[in-house]
C-alpha positions in Angstrom: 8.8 -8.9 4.9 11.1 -9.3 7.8 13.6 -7.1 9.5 16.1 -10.0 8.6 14.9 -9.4 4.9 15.8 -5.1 5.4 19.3 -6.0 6.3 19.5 -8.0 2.8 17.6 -5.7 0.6 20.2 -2.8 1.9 23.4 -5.2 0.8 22.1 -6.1 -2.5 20.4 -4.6 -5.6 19.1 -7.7 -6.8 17.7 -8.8 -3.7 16.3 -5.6 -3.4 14.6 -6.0 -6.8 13.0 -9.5 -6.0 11.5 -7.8 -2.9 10.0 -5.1 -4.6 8.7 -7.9 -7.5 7.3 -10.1 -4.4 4.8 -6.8 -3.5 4.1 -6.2 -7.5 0.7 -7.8 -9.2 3.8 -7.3 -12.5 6.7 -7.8 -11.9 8.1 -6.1 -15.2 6.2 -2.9 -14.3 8.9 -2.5 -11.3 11.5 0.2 -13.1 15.1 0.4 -11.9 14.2 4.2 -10.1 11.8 2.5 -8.2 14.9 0.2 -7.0 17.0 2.6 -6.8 14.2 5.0 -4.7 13.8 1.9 -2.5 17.6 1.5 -2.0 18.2 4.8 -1.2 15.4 4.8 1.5 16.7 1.7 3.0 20.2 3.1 3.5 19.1 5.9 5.5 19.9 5.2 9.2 16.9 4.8 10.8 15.2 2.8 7.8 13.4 -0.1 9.1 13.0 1.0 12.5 8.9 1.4 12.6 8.6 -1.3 10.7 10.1 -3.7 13.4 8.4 -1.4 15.9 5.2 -2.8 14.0 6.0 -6.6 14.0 7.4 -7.3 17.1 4.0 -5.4 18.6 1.3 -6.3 16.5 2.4 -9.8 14.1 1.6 -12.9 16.0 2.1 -16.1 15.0 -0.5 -16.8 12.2 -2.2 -13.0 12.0 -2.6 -9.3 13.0 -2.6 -9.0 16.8 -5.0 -6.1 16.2 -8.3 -6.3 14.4 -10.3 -3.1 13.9 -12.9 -5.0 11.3 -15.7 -4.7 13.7 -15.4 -1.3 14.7 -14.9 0.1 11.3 -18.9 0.9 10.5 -18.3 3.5 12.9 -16.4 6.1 10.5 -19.3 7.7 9.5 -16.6 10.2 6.9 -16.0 9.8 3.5 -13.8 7.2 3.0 -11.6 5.8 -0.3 -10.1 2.4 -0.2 -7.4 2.3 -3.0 -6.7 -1.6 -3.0 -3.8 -3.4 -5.6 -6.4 -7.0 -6.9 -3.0 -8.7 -7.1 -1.9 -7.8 -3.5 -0.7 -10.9 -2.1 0.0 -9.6 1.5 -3.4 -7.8 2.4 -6.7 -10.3 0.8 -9.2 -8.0 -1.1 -12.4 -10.1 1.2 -10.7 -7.8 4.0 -10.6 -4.5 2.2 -14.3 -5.6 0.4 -15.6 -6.2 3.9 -14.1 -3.2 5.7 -16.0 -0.9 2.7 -19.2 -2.7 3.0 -19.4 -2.0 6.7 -18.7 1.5 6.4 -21.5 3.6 5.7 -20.1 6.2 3.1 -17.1 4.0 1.4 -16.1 4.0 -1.7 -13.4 1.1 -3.1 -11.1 1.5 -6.2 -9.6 -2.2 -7.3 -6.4 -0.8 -8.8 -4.6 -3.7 -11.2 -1.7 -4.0 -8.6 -0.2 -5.7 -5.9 0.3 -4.7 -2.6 2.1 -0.7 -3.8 -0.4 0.5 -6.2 0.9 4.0 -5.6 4.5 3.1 -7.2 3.3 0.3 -9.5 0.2 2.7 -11.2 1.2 6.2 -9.4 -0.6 7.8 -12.5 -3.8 5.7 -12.4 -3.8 6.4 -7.9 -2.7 9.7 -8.2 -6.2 10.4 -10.6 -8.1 8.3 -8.5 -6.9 10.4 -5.0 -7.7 14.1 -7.0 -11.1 12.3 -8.9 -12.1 11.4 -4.9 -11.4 14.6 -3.1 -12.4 16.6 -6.1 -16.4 14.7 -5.5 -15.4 15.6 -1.7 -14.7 19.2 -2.0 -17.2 20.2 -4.9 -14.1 21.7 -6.6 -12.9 21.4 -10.4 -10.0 21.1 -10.7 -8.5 23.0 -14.0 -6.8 20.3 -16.8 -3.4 20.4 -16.6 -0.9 18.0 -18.2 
């Protein structure tokens, strides 16, 4: 996505849709709050701004400027990678080899693309408790 491609998703709805669609692994899952959620952020004033902070600093011209892959066996903490199988912006070998280098990883393949929070919030959300519940030694009571 492009800061070019902000300035279009803020004029139109249906652009706005599209873009979302482009980030789902299902297209159909993407409901009209999400859109609307999605519009309303980008009409806020500063909307966009980090994210063109990001590119112009760290997007070269075929990849990431910045490449932390080597240094990652060194978080020695408990770590969950929640990763969309269908995300078409961030390969799965990356995430798969960032959790087999560090030492106490755990990775979640989540059917989604690249927003498996908004596309499966139910199915991340469980995953996020299930994870910090194991960390903390805690039960959590059922609740509905």
């Amino acid at each position: 996505m492009t800061v070019a491609s902000f300035r279009l998703m803020r004029r139109s709805r249906g652009v706005t849709r599209r873009g979302v669609e482009a980030h789902s692994a299902d297209p159909i899952r993407v409901s009209e709050a999400i859109v609307t959620d999605v519009m309303e952020k980008l009409a806020l004033r500063e909307a966009g701004r980090a994210f063109a902070d990001f590119q112009r600093g760290e997007i070269g011209p075929a990849c990431l400027v910045s490449n932390f892959l080597p240094d990652v066996h060194r978080i020695s903490h408990r770590t969950l990678f929640l990763h969309g199988r269908g995300d078409r912006l961030v390969p799965q070998s990356g995430i798969e080899a960032a959790a087999d280098r560090m030492p106490d990883a755990t990775l979640n393949l989540m059917e989604a693309g690249h927003w498996p929070m908004r596309e499966r919030p139910e199915e991340f959300n469980a995953a996020v408790a299930a994870f910090l519940e194991q960390q903390s030694g805690i039960d959590r009571p059922n609740t509905v």
